[in-house]
mmCIF file as Biopython writes it, N, C-alpha, C and O atoms, coordinates in Angstrom:
data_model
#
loop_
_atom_site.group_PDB
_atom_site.id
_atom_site.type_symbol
_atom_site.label_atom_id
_atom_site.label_alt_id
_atom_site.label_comp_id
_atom_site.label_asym_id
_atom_site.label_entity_id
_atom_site.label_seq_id
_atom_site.pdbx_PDB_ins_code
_atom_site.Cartn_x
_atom_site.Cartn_y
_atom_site.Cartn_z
_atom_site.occupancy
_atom_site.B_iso_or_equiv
_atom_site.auth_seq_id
_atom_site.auth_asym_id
_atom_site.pdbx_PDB_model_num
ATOM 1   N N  . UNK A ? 1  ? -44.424 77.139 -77.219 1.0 0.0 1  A 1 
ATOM 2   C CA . UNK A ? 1  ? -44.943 76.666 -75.957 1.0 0.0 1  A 1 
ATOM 3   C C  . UNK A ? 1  ? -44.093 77.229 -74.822 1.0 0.0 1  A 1 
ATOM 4   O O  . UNK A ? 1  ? -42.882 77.129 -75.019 1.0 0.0 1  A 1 
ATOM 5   N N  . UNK A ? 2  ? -44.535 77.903 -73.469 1.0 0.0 2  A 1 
ATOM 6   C CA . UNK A ? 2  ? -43.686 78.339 -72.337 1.0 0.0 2  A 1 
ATOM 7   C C  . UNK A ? 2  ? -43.405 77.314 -71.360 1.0 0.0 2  A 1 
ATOM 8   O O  . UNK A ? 2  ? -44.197 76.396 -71.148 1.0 0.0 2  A 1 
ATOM 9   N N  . UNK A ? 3  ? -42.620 77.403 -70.932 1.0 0.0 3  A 1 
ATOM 10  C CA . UNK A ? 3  ? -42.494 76.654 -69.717 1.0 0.0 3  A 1 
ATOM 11  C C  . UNK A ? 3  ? -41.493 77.667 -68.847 1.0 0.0 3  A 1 
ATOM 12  O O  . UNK A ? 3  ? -40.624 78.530 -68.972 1.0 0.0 3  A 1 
ATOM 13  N N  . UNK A ? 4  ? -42.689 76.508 -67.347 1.0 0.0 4  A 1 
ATOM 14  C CA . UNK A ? 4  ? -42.231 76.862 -66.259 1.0 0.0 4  A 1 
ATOM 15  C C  . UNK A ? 4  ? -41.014 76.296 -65.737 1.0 0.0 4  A 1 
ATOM 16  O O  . UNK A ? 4  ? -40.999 75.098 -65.452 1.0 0.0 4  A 1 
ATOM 17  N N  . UNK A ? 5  ? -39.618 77.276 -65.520 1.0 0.0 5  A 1 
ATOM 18  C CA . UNK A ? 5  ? -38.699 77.139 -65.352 1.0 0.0 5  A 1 
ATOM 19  C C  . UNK A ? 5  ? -38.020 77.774 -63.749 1.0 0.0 5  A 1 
ATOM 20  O O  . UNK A ? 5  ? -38.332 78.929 -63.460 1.0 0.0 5  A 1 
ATOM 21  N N  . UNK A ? 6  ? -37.178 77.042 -62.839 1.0 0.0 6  A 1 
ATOM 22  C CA . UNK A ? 6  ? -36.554 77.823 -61.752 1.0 0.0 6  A 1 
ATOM 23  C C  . UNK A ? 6  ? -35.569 78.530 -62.031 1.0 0.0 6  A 1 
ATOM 24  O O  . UNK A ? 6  ? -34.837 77.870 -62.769 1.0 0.0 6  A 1 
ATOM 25  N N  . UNK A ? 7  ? -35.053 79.764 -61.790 1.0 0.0 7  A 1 
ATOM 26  C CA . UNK A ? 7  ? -34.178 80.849 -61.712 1.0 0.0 7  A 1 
ATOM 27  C C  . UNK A ? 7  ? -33.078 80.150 -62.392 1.0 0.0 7  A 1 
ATOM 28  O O  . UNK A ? 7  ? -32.616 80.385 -63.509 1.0 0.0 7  A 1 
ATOM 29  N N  . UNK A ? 8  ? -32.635 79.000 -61.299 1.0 0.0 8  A 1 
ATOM 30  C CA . UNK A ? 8  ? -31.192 78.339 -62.577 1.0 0.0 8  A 1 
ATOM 31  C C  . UNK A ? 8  ? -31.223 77.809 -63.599 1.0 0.0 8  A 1 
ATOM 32  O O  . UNK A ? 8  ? -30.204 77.737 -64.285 1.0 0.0 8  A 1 
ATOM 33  N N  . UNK A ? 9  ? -32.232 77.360 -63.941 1.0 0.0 9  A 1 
ATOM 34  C CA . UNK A ? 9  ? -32.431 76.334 -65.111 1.0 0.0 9  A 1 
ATOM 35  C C  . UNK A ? 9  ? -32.501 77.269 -65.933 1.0 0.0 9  A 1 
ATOM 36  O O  . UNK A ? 9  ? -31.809 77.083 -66.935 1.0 0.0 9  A 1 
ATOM 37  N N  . UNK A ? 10 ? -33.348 78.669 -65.887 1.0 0.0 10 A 1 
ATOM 38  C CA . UNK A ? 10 ? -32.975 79.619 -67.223 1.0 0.0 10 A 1 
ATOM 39  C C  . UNK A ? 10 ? -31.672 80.325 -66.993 1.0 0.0 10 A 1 
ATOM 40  O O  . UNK A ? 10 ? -31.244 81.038 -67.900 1.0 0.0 10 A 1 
ATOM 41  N N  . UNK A ? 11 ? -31.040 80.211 -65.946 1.0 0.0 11 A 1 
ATOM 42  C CA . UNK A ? 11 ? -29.234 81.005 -66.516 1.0 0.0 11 A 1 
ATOM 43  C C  . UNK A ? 11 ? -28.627 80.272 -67.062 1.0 0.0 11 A 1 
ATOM 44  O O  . UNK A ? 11 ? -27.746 80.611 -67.853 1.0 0.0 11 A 1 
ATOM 45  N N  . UNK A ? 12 ? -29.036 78.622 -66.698 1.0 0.0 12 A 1 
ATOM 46  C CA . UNK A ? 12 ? -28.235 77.696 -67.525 1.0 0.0 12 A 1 
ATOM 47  C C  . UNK A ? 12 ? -28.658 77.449 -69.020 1.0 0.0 12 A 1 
ATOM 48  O O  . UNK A ? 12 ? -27.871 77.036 -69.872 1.0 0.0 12 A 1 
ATOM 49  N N  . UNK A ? 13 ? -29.795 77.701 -69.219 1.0 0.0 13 A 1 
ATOM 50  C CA . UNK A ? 13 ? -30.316 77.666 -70.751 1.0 0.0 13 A 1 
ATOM 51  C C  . UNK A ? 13 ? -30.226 79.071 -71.290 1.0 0.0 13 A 1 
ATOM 52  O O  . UNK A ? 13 ? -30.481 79.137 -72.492 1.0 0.0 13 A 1 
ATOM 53  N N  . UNK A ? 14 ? -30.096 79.567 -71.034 1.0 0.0 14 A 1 
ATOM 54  C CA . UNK A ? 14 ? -29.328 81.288 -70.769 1.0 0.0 14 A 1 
ATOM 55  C C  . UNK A ? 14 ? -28.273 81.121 -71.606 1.0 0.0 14 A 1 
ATOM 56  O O  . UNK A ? 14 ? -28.164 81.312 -72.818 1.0 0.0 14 A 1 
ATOM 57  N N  . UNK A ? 15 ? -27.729 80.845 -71.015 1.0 0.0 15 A 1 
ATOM 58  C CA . UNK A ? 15 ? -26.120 80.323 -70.889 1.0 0.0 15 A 1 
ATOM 59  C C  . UNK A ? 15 ? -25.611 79.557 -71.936 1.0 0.0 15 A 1 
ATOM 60  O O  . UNK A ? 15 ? -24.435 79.679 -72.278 1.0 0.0 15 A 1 
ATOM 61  N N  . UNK A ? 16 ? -26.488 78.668 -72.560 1.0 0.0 16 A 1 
ATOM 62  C CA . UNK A ? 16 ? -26.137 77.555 -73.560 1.0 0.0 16 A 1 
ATOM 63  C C  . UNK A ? 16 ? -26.398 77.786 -74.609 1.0 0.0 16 A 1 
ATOM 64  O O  . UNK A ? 16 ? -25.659 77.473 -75.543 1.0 0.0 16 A 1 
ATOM 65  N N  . UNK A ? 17 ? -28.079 78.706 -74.829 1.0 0.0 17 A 1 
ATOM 66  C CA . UNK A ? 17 ? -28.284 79.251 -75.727 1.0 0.0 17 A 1 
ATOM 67  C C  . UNK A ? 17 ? -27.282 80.574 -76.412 1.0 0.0 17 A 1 
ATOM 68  O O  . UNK A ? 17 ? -27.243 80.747 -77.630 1.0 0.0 17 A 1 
ATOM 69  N N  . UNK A ? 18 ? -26.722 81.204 -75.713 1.0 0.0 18 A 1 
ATOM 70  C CA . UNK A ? 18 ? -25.609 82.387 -75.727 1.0 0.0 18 A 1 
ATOM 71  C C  . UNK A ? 18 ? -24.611 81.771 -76.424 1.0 0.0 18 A 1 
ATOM 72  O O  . UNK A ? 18 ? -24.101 82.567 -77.213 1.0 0.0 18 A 1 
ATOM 73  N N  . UNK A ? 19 ? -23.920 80.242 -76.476 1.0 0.0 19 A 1 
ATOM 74  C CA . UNK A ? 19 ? -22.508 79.831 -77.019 1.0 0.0 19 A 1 
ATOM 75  C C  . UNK A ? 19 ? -21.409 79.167 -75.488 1.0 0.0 19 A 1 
ATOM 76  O O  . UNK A ? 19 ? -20.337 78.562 -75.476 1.0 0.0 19 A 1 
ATOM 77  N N  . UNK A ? 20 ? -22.277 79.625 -74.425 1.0 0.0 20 A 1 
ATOM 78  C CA . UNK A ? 20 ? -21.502 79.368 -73.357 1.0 0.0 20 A 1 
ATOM 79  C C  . UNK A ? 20 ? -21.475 77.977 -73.353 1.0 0.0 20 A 1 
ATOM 80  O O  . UNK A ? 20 ? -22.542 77.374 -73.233 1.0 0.0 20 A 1 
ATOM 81  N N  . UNK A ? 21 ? -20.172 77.224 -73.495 1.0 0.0 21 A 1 
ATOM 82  C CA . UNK A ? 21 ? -19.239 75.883 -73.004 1.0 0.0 21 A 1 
ATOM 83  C C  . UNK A ? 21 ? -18.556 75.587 -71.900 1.0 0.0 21 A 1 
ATOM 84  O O  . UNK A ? 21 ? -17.905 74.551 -71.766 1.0 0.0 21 A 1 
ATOM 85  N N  . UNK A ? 22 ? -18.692 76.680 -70.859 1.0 0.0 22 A 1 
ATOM 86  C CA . UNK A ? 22 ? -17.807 76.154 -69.675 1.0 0.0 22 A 1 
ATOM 87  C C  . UNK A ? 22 ? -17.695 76.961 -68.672 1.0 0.0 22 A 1 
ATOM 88  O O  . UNK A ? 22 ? -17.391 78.130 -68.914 1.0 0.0 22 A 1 
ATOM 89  N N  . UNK A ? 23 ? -17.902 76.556 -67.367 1.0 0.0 23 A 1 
ATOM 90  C CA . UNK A ? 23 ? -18.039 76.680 -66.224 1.0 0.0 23 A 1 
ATOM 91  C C  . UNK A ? 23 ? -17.298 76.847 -65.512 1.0 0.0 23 A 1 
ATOM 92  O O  . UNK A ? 23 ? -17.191 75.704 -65.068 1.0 0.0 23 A 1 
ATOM 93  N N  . UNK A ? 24 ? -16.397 77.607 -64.806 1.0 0.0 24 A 1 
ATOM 94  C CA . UNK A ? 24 ? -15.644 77.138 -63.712 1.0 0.0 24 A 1 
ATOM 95  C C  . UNK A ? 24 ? -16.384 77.660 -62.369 1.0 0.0 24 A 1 
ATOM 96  O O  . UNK A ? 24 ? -16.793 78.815 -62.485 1.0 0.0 24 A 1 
ATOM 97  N N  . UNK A ? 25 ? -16.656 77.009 -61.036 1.0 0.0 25 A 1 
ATOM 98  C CA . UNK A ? 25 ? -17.135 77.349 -60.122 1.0 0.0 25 A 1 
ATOM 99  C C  . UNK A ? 25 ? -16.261 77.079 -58.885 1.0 0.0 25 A 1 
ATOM 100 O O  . UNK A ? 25 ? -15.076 76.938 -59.187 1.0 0.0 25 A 1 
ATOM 101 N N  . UNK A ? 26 ? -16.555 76.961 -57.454 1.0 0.0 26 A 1 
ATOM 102 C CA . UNK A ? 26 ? -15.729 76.543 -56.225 1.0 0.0 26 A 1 
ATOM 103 C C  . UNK A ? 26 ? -17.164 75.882 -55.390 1.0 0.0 26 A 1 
ATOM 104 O O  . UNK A ? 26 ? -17.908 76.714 -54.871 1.0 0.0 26 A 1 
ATOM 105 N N  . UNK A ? 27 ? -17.512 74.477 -55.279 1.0 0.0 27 A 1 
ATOM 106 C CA . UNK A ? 27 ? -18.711 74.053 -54.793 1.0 0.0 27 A 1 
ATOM 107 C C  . UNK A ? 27 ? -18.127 74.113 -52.814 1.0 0.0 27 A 1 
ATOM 108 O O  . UNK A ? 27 ? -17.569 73.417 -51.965 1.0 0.0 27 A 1 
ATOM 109 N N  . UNK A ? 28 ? -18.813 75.574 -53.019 1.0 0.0 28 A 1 
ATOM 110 C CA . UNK A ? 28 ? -19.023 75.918 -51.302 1.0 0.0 28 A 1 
ATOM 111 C C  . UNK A ? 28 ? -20.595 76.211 -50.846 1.0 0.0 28 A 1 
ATOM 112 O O  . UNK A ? 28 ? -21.507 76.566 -51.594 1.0 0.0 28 A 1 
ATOM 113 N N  . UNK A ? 29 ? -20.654 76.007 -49.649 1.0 0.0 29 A 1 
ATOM 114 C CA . UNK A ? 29 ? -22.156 76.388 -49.336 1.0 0.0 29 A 1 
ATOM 115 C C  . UNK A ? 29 ? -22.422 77.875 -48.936 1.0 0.0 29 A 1 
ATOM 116 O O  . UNK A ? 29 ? -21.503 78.306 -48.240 1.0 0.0 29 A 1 
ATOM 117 N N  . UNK A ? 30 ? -23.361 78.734 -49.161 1.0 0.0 30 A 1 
ATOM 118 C CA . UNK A ? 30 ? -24.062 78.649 -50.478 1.0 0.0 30 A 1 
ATOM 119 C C  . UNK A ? 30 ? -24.070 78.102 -51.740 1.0 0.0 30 A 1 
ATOM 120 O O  . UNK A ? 30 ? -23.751 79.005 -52.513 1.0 0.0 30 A 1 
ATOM 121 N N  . UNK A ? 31 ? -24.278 77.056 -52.356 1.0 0.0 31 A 1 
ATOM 122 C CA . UNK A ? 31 ? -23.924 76.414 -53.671 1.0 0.0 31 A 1 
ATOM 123 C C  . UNK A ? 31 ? -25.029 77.407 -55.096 1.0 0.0 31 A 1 
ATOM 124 O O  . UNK A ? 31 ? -25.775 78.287 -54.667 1.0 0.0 31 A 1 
ATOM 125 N N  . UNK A ? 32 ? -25.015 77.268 -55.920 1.0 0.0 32 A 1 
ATOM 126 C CA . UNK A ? 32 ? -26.349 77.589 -56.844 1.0 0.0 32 A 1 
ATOM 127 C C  . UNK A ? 32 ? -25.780 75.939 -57.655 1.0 0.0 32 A 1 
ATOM 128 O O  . UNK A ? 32 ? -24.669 75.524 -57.983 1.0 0.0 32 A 1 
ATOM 129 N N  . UNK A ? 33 ? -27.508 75.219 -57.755 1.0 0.0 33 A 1 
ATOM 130 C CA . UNK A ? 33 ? -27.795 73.989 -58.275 1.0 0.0 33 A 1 
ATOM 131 C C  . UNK A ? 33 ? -26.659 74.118 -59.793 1.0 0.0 33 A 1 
ATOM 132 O O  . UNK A ? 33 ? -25.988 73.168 -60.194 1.0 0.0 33 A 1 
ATOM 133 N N  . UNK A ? 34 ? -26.673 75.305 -60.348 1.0 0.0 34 A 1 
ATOM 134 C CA . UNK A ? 34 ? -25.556 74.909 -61.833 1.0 0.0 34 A 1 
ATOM 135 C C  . UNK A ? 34 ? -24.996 74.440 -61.435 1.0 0.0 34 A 1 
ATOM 136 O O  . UNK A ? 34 ? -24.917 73.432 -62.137 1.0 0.0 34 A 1 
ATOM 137 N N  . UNK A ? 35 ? -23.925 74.258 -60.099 1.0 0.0 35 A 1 
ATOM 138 C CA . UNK A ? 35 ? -23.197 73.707 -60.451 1.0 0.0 35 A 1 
ATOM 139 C C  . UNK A ? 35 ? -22.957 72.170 -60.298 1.0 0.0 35 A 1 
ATOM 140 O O  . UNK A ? 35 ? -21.973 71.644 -60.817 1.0 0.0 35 A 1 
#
């Protein structure tokens, strides 16, 4: 089944699916919702 997904939600399932566990970011504006 597909689903409709926004740009972050597939880097983050991207991301999880790959083995990726961890994030480090700096929450400034411009933000992206991952974080």
């Amino acid at each position: 089944m597909k689903q409709l997904v926004s740009g972050n939600d597939a880097i983050f399932q991207g991301a999880i699916r790959a083995g990726a566990r961890y994030f480090a970011g700096y929450p400034i504006t411009p933000s992206s919702e991952i974080l």
